[in-house]
Residue, then its C-alpha position, 0 to 999 in steps of 0.5 A: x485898405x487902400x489909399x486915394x491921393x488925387x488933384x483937382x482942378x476946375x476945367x477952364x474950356x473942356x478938352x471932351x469932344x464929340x468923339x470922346x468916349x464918356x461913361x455916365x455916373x449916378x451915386x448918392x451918399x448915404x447918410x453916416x454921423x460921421x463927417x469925415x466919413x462918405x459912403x457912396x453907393x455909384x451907378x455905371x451904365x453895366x453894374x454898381x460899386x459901393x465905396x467907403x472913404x475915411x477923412x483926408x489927411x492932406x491930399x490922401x484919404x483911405x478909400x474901400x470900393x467892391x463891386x455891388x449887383x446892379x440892382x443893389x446901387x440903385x437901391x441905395x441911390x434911390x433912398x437918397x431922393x434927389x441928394x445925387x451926383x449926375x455926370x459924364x466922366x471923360x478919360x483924357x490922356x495927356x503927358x502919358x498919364x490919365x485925366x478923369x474930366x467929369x461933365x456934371x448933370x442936373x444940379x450940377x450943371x455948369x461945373x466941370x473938373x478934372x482929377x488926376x490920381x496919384x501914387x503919391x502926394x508930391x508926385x509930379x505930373x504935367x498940368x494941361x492948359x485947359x485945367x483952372x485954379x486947383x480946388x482940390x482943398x475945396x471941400x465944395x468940390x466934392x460930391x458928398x458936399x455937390x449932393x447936398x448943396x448943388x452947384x447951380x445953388x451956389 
């Protein structure tokens, strides 16, 4: 099982452009009994991926993710109604390293974030001026929670 260990940020004024090259993400989370555990079925313009992520322990959090056919992740994102994340994901590049900028779309326009990904948890990496304050111990801030409780709700 690999592991996931990112930051997040709320995005201040958006670093995207009209040349930067976003791709457009549709996933929903499946119901599961337990809290701590999200399965989330995600949809990109050429396939589909199907995830499983367990609980966070601080800042890193086990994660499986395969590649589905296309047709399967709508499948199961449809049978999760209106409950889905929209969003546009923006690659940045700053300091060397790669910044995951995510436009959020329909309930949850408005909200901008920005995550980095890391090898490990005290990892140091160089803070763009357009990052916010650090939501990353927000669980507000993640989709499993954006799905169900949408930010232009808040």
């Amino acid at each position: 099982m690999a592991t996931e260990i990112e930051r997040k940020f709320l995005v201040r004024e958006s670093p995207v452009t009209g040349e930067t090259p976003g791709t457009s993400i549709v996933q929903g989370y499946l119901p599961t009994s337990d809290t701590e555990l999200s399965i989330r079925a995600r949809l990109v313009p050429d396939s589909g991926f199907l995830a499983i992520k367990g609980p966070r322990e601080g800042r890193i959090r086990m994660e499986v993710e395969c590649e589905i056919p296309r047709e399967m992740a709508e499948l199961l994102v449809d049978t999760c109604g209106e409950e889905v994340v929209a969003k546009i994901r923006y690659p940045i590049f700053v300091g060397g390293r790669v910044w995951a900028v995510d436009v959020f779309q329909d309930r949850n326009e408005g909200l901008i974030l920005a995550e980095i990904e890391l090898t490990h948890p005290a990892e140091e990496f160089l803070l763009p001026a357009w990052c916010g304050p650090e939501v990353t111990d927000d669980d507000r801030y993640y989709n499993p929670y954006l799905a169900d409780h949408p930010f232009t709700a808040w």
